[in-house]
MIDO-190247 format. One record per atom (N, C-alpha, C): x, z, y; residue in three letters. Coordinates in steps of 0.1 Angstrom, whole numbers, plus 5000, padded with zeros to 4 digits. Each point is the difference from the previous one (the first is absolute). Layout:
N
XZYALA...
***
This chain:
117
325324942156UNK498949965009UNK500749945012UNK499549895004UNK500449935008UNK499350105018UNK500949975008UNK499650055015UNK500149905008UNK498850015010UNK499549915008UNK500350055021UNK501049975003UNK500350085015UNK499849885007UNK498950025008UNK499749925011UNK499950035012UNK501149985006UNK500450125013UNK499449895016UNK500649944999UNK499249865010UNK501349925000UNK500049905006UNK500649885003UNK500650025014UNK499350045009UNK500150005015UNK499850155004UNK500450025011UNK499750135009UNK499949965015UNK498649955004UNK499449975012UNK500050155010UNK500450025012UNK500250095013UNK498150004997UNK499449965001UNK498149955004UNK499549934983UNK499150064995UNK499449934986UNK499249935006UNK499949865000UNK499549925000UNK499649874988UNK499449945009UNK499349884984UNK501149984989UNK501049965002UNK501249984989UNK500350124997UNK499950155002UNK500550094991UNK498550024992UNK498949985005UNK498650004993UNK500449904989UNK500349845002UNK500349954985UNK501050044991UNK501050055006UNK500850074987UNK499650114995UNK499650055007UNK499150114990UNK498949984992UNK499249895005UNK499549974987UNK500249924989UNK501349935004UNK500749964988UNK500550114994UNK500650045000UNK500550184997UNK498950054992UNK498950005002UNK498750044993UNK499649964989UNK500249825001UNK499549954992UNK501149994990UNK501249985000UNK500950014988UNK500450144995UNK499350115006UNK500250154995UNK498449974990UNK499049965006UNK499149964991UNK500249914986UNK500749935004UNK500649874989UNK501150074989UNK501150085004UNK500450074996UNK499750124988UNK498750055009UNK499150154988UNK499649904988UNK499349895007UNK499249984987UNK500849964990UNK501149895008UNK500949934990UNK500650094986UNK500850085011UNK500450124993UNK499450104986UNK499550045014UNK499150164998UNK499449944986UNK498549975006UNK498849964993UNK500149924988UNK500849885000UNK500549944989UNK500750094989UNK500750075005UNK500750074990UNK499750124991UNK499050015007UNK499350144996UNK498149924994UNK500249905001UNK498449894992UNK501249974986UNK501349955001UNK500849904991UNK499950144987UNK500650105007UNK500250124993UNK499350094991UNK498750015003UNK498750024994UNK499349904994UNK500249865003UNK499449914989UNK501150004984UNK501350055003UNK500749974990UNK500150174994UNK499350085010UNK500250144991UNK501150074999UNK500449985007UNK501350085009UNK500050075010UNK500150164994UNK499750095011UNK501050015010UNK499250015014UNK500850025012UNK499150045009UNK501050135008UNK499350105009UNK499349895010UNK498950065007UNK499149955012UNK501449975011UNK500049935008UNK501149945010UNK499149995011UNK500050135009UNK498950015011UNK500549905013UNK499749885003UNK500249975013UNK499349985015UNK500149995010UNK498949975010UNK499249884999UNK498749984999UNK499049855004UNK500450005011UNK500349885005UNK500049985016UNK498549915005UNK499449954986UNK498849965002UNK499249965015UNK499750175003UNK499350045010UNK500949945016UNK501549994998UNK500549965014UNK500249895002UNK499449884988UNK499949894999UNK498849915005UNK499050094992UNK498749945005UNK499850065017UNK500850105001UNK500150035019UNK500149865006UNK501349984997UNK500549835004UNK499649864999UNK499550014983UNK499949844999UNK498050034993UNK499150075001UNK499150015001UNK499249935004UNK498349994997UNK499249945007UNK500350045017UNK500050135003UNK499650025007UNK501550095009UNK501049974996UNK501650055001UNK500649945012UNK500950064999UNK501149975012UNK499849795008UNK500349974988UNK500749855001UNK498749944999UNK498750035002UNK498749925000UNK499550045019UNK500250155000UNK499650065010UNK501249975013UNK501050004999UNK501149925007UNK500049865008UNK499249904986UNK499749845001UNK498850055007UNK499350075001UNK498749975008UNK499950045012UNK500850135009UNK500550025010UNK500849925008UNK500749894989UNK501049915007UNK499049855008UNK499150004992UNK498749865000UNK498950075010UNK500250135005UNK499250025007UNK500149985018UNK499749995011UNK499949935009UNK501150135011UNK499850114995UNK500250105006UNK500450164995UNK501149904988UNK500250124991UNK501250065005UNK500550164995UNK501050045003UNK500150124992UNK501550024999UNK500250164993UNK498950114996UNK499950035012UNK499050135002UNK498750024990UNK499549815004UNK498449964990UNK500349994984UNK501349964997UNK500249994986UNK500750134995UNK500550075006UNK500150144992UNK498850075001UNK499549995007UNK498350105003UNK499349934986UNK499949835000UNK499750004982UNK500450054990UNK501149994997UNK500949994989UNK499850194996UNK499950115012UNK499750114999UNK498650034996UNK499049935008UNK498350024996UNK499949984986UNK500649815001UNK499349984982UNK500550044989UNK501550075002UNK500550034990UNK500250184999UNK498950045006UNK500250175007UNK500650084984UNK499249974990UNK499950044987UNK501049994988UNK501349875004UNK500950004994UNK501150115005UNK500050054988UNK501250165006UNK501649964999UNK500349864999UNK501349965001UNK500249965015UNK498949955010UNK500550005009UNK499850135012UNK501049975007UNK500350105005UNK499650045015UNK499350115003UNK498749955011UNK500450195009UNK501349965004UNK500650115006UNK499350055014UNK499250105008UNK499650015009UNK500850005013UNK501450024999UNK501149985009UNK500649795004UNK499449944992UNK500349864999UNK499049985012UNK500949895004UNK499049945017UNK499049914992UNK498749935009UNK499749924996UNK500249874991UNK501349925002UNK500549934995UNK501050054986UNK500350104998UNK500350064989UNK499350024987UNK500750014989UNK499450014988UNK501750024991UNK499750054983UNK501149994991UNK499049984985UNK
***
């Protein structure tokens, strides 16, 4: 079995926009990765009838559509930025409201306003 360690590229003092896009590149090739991998090999394997145990991995699905969603990070981000009088504070207060129900993100009661994970 092949292993996939995606530790980061950078180590920013302050996470800002550029540690947000490596992580979701990070995402998406840990995504690209399962399926390549994982899922292929375990569909190739069963069509040809060759037993092999379940190979449990994480969906990261759900922290994807956080991001690149209708209604995610990088839509909600572009529209705070187009807005006349946007700032921190207004686009975490969304990103928290609309997405209250995704349990990947992380909605810590000790986080200031402008916080979120």
């Amino acid at each position: 079995i092949g292993l996939l360690d995606i530790f980061g590229f950078e180590t920013f003092r302050v996470n800002r926009f550029e540690q947000f896009c490596i992580n979701y590149a990070n995402e998406k090739l840990q995504q690209k990765y399962n399926k390549d991998i994982f899922s292929s090999v375990q569909n190739e394997y069963g069509y040809e009838g060759i037993p092999m145990p379940e190979v449990a991995f994480l969906d990261n699905s759900q922290v994807l559509h956080l991001i690149e969603g209708r209604m995610g990070f990088i839509s909600m981000l572009n529209e705070e930025c187009l807005r006349p009088h946007g700032n921190d504070a207004s686009f975490v207060a969304k990103v928290k409201t609309v997405n209250k129900d995704m349990e990947c993100l992380v909605k810590d009661p000790l986080h200031r306003n402008v916080q979120f994970g």
